[in-house]
N, C-alpha and C positions, 0 to 999 in steps of 0.2 A: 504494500500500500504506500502512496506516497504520501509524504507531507510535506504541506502547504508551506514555503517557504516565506509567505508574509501573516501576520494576525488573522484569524477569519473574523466574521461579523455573525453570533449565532442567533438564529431565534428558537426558541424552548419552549413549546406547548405541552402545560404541566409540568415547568419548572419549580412549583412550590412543593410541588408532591415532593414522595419519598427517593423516590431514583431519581428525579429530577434536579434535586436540591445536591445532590450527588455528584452531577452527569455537570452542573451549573460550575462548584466547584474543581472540580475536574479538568475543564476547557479553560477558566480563570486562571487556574494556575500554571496553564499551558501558552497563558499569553491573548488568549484569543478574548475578543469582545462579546458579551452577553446578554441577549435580554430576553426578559421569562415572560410570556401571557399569560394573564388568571384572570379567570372571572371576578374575582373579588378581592382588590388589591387592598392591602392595611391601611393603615395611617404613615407607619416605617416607613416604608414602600419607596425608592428613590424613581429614577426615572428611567431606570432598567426595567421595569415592570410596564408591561400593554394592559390593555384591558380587552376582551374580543368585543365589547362595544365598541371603542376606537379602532377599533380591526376593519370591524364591519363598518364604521363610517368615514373610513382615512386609506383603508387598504393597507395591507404589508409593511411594515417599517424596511429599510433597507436591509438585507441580509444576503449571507453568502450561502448559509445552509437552516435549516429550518429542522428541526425535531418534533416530531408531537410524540407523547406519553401520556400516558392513559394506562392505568388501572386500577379494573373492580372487581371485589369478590363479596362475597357474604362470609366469605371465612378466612383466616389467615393464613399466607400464603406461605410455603418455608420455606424458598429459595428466593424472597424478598431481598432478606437480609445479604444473603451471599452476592447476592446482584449487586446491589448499592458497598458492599465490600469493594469488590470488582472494581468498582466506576472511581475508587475513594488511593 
């Protein structure tokens, strides 16, 4: 696989989540520029953070690569954990 020889720009759907928040630091401390979309951004919140209502009325922020994440269960999952090891 190659790598990018300059910063990427990522954008992260379901960067709050658990792998997410992983996957977020991960690229950060690879150098690369990051920003998470959430439904429901805090008060904290800097200006890394979309909202997909601003999505939906602004379109895409500029990005090199996009991730979306996502997931559900009703139960807990046990190779969660080992996954977000992984990413960390």
């Amino acid at each position: 696989m190659a790598v990018p020889s300059a910063p990427l720009r990522v954008l992260i759907g379901g960067g709050t989540g658990f792998l997410g928040q992983a996957l977020r630091a991960r690229l950060e401390k690879a150098g690369h520029s990051v920003r998470v979309i959430s439904r429901s951004p805090s008060a904290q919140d800097d200006d890394s953070v979309v909202t997909w209502a601003s999505i939906e009325h602004n379109g895409l922020p500029p990005c090199d690569a996009l991730v979306q994440l996502r997931y559900t269960t009703t139960a807990p999952c046990p190779n969660a954990t080992n996954a977000a090891q992984w990413l960390t």
